[in-house]
Backbone as CSV, one residue per row, in Angstrom:
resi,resn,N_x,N_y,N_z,CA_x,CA_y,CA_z,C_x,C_y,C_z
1,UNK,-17.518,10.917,-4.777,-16.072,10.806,-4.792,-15.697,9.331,-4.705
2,UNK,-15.261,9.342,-5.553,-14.381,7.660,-5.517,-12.960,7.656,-5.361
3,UNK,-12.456,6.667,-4.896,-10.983,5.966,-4.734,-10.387,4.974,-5.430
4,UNK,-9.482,4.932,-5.842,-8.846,4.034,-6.052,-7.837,3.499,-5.887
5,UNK,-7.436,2.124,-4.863,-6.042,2.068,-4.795,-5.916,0.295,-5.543
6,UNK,-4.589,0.803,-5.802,-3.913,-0.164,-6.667,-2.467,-0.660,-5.713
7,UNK,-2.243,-1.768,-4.957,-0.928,-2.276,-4.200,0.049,-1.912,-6.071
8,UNK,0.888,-2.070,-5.040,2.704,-1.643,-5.914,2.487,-3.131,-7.105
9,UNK,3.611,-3.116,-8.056,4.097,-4.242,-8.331,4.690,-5.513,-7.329
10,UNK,5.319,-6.242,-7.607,6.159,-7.370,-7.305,7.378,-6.952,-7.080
11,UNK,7.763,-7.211,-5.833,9.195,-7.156,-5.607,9.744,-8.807,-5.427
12,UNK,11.125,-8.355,-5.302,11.815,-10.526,-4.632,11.640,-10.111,-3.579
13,UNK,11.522,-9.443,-2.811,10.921,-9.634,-1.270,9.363,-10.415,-1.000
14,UNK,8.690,-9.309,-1.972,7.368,-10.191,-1.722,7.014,-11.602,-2.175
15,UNK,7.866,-11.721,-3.393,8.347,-13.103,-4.261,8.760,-14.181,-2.967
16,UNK,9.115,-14.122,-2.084,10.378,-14.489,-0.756,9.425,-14.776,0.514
17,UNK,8.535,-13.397,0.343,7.783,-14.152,1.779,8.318,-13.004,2.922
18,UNK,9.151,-11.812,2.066,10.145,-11.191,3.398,9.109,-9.835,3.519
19,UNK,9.323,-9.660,4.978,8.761,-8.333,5.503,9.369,-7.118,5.120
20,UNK,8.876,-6.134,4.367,9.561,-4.982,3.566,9.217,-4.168,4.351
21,UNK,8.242,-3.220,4.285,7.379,-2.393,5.400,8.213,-1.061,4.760
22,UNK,8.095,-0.495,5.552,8.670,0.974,5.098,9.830,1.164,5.558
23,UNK,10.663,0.365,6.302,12.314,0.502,5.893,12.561,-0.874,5.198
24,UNK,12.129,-1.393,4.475,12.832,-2.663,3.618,12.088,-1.500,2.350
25,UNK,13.320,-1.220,1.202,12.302,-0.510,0.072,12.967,-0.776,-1.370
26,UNK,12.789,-2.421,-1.426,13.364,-3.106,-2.791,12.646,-2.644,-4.147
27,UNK,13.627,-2.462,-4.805,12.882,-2.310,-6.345,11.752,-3.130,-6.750
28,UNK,10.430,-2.962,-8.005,9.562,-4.070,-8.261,11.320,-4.501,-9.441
29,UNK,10.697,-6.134,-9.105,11.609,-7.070,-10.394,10.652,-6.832,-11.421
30,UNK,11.234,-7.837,-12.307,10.584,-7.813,-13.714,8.903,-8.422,-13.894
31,UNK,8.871,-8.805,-13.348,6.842,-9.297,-13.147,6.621,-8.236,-12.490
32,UNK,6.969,-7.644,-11.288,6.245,-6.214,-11.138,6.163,-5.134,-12.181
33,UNK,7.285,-4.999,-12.884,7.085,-3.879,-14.059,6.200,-4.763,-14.783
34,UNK,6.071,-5.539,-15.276,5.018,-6.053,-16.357,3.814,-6.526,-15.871
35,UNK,3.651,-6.320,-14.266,2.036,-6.105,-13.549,1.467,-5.288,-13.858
36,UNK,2.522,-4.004,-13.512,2.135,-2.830,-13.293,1.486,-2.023,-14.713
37,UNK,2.650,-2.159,-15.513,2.202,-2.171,-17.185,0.512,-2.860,-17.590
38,UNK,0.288,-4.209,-17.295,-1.089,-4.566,-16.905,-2.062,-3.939,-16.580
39,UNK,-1.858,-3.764,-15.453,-2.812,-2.012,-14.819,-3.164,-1.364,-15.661
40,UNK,-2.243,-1.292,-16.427,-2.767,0.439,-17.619,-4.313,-0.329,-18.168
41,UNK,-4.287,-1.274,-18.695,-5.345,-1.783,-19.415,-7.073,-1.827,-18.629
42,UNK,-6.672,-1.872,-17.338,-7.863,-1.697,-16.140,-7.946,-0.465,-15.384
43,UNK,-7.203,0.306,-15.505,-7.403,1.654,-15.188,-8.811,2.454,-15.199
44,UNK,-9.172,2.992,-14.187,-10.779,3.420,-14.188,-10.183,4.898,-15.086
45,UNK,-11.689,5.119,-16.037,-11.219,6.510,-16.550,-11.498,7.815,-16.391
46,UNK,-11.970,7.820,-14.724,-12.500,9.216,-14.475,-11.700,9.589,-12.956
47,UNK,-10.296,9.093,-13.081,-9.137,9.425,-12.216,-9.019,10.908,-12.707
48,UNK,-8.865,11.713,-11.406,-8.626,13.172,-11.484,-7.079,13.263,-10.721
49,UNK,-6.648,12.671,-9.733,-5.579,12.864,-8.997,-4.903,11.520,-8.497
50,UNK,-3.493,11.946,-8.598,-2.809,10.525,-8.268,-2.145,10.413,-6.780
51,UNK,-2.142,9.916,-6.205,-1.541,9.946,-4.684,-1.035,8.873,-4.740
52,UNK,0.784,8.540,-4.013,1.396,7.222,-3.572,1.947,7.247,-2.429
53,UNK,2.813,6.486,-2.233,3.667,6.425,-0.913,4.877,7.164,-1.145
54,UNK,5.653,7.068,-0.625,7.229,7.362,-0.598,7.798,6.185,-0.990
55,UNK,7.665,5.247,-0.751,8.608,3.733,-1.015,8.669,3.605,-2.512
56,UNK,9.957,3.447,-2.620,10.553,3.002,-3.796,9.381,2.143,-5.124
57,UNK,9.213,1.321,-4.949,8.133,0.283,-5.155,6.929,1.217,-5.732
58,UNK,6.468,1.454,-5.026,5.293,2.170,-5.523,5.690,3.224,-5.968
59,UNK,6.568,3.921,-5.809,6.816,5.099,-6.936,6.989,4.561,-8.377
60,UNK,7.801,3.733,-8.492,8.047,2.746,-9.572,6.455,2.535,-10.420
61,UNK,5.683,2.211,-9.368,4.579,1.723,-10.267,3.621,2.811,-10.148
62,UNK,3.310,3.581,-9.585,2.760,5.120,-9.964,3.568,5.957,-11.327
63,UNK,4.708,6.033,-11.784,5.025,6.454,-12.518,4.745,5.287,-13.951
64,UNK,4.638,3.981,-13.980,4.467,3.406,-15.009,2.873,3.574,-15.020
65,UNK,1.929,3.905,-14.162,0.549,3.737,-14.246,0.605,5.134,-14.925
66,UNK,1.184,6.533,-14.352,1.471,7.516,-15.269,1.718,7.627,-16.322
67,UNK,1.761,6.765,-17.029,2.342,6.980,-18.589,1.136,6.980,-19.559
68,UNK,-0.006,6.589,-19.014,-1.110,6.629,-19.207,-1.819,7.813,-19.192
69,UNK,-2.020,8.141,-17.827,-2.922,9.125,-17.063,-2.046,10.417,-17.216
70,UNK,-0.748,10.399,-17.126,-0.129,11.737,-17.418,-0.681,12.674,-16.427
71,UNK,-0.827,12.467,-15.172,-1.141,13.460,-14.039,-0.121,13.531,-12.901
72,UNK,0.009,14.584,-12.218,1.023,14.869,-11.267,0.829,13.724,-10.169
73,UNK,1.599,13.269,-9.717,1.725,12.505,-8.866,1.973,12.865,-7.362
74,UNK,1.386,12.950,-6.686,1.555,13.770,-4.857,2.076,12.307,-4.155
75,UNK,3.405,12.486,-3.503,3.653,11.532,-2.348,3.271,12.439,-1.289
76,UNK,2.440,11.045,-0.570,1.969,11.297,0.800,2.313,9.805,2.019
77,UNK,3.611,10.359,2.446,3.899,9.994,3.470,3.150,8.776,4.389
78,UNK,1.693,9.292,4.572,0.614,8.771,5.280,0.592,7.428,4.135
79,UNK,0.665,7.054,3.439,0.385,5.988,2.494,1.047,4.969,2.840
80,UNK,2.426,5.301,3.345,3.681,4.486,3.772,2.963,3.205,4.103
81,UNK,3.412,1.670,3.795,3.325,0.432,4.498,3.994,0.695,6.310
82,UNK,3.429,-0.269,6.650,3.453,-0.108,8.245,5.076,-0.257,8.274
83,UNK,5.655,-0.217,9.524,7.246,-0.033,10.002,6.886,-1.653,10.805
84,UNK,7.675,-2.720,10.080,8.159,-3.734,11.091,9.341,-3.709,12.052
85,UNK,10.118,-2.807,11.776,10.821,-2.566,12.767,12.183,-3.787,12.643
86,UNK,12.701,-4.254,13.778,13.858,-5.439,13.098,13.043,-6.861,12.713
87,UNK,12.052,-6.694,12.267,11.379,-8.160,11.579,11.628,-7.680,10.036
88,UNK,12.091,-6.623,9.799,12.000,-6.044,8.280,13.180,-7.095,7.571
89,UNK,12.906,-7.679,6.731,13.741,-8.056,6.164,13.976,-9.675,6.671
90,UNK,12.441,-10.120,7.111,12.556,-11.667,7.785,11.527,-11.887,7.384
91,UNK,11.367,-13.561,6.670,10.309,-14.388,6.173,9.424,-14.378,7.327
92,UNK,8.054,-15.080,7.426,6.953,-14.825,8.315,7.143,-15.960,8.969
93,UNK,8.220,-17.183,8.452,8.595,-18.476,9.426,9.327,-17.776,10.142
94,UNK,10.726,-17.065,9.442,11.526,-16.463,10.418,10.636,-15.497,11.814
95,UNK,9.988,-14.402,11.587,9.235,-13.832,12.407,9.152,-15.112,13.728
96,UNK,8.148,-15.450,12.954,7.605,-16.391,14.291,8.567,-17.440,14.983
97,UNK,9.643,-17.678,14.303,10.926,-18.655,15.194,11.845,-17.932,15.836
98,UNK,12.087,-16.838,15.673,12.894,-15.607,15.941,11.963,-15.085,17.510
99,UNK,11.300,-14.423,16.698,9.975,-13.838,17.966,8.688,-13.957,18.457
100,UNK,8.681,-15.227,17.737,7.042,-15.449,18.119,5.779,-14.787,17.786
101,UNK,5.898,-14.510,16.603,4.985,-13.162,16.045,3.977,-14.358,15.199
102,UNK,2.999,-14.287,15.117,2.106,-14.656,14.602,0.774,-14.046,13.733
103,UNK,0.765,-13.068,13.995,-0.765,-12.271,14.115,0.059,-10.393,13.344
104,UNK,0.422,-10.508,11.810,0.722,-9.422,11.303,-0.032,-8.661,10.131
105,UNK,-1.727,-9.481,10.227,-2.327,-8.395,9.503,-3.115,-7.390,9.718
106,UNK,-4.074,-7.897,11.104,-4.805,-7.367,11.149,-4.649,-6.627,12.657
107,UNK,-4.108,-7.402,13.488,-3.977,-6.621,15.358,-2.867,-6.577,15.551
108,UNK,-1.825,-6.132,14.423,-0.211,-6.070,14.659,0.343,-4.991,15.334
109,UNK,1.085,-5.605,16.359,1.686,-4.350,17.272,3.268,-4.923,17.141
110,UNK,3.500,-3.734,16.486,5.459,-4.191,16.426,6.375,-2.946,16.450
111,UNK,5.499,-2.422,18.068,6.318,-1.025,18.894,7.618,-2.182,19.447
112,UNK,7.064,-3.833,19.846,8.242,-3.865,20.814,9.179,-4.313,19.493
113,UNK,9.146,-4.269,18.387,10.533,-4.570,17.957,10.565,-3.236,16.762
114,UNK,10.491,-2.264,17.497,10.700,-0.744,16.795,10.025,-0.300,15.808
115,UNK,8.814,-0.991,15.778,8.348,-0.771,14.804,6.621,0.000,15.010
116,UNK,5.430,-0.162,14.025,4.264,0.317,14.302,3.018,-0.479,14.999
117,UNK,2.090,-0.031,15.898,1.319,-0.817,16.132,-0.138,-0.320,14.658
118,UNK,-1.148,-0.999,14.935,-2.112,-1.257,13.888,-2.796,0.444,14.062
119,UNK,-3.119,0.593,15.750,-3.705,1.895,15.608,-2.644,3.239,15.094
120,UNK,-1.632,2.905,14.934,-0.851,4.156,14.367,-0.801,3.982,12.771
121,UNK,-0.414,2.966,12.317,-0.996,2.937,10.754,-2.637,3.666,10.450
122,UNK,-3.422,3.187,11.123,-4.685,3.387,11.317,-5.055,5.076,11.131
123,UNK,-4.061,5.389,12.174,-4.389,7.014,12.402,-3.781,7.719,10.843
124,UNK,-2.761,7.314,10.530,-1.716,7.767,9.106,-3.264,7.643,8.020
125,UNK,-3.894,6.309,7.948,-4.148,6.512,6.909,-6.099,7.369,7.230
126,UNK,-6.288,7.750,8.206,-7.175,8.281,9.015,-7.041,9.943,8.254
127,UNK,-5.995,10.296,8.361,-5.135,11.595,8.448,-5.354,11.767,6.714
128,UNK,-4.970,10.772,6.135,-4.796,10.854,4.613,-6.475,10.978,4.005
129,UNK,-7.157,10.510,4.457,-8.747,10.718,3.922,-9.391,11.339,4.280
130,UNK,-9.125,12.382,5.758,-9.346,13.233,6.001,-9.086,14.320,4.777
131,UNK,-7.953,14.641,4.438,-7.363,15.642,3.532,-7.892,15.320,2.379
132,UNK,-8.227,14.300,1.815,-8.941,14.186,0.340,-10.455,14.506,0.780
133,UNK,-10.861,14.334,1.583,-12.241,14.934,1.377,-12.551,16.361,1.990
134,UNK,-11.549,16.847,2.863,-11.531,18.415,2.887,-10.785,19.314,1.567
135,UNK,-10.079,18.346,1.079,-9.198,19.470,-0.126,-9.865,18.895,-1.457
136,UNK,-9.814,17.610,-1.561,-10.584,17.042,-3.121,-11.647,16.540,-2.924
137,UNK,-12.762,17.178,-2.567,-14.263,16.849,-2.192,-15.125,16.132,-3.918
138,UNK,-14.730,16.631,-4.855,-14.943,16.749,-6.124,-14.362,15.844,-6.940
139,UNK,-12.901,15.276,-6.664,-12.536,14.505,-7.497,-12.319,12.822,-7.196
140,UNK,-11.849,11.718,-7.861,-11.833,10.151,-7.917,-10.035,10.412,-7.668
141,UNK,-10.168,9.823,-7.426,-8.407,9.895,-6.735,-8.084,8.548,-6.959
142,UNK,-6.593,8.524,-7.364,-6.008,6.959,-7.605,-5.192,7.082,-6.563
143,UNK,-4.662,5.760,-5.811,-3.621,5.656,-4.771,-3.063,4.537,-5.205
144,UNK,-1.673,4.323,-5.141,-1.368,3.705,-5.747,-0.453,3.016,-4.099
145,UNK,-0.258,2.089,-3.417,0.383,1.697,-2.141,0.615,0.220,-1.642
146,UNK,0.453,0.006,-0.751,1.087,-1.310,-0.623,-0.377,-2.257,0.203
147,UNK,-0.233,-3.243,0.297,-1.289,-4.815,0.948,-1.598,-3.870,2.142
148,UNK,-0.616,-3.748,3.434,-1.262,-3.503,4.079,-1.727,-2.420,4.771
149,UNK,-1.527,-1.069,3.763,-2.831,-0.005,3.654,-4.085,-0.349,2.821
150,UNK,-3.901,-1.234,1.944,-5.233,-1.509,1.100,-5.763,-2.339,2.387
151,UNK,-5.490,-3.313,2.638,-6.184,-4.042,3.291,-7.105,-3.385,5.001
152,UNK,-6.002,-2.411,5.442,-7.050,-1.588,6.327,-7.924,-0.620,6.115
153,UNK,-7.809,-0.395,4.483,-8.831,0.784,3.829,-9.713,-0.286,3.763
154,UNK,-10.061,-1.393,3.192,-11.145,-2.323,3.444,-11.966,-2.632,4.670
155,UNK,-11.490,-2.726,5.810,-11.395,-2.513,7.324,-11.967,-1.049,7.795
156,UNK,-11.427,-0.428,7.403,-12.040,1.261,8.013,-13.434,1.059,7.461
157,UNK,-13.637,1.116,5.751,-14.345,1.527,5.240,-15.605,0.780,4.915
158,UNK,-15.179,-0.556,4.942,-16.222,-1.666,4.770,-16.327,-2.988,6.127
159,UNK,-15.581,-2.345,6.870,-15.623,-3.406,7.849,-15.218,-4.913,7.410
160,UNK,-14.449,-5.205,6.228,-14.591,-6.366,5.933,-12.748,-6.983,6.007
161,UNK,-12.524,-8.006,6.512,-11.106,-8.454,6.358,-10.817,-8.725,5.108
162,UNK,-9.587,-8.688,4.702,-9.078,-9.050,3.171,-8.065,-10.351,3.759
163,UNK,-7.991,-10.943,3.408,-6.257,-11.927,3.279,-5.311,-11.542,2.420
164,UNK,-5.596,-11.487,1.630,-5.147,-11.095,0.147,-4.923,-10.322,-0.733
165,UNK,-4.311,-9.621,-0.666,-3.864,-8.168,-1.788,-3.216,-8.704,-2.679
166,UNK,-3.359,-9.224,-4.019,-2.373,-9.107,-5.018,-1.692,-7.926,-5.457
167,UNK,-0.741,-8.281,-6.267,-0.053,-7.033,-6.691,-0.503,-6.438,-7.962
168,UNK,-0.602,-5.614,-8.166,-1.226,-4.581,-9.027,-3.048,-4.930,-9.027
169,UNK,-3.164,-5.474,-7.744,-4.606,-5.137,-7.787,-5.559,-3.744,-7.679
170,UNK,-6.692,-3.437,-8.136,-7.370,-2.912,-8.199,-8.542,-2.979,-6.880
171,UNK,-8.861,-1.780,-6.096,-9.619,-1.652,-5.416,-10.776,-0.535,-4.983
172,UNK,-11.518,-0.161,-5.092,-12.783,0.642,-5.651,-13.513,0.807,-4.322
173,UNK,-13.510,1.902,-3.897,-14.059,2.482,-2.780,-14.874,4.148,-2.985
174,UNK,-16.280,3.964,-2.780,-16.892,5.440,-2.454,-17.153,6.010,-1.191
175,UNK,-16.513,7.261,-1.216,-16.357,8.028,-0.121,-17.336,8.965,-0.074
């Protein structure tokens, strides 16, 4: 069984530097639709099932990666980017002059400003690979979601830190 996740297009948030998370849920601009369009050309071709988030963004670019693959698309909740809580919608200078936040990829706890700590993302996407390998034991699954669920699927699964998620990147994991 293989995986595949692909982060969203480009939004002007991410263009900006601003914290979106799962209540900031801006459209991709025009380089995200023409990332995402990109994608089609690198697409692995033994995708059986498509899974995304709920956020705007990535629906956007699950349905343009669809135009391809022509498969049902399942939102799963559990995919969601983490909740910053009131940092949503603040550059990462702002964060840290505002509240002193420093440290939001990898040991982020942002219960005290309403938002998620790392082990509750953790558990969401815990929950989500659980269910693909009790219900789709058999098939390569595409996910289509945001930096920082890719980047802790790297972390769970390979133990390895990422910095870096581009957008409409490609990421290849066997389960």
């Amino acid at each position: 069984m293989k995986i595949y996740l692909i982060r969203h297009g480009e939004t002007d948030d991410n263009k900006r530097g601003i914290y979106s998370g799962r209540r900031g849920d801006p459209p991709l601009n025009q380089d995200g639709i023409r990332q995402a369009k990109e994608t089609l050309n690198i697409l692995p071709d033994d995708t059986d099932l498509i899974f995304c988030s709920s956020l705007k963004r990535v629906k956007q670019t699950a349905e343009i990666i669809n135009e391809k693959l022509k498969l049902p698309i399942i939102v799963n909740t559990d995919l969601d980017e983490r909740d910053f809580g009131k940092l949503t919608g603040l550059t990462t200078k702002e964060a840290k002059e505002r509240h002193n936040v420093t440290d939001t990829k990898y040991n982020y706890d942002f219960r005290p400003f309403g938002g998620e700590a790392a082990e509750d993302v953790k558990k969401r996407l815990n929950n989500f690979l659980q269910y693909i390998k009790e219900n789709c034991p058999t098939k390569n699954i595409l996910v289509i979601t945001s930096a920082g669920i890719i980047r802790l699927m790297h972390f769970i699964l390979m133990g390895a830190t990422v910095e870096k998620i581009h957008n409409a990147s490609i990421h290849e994991f066997d389960l």
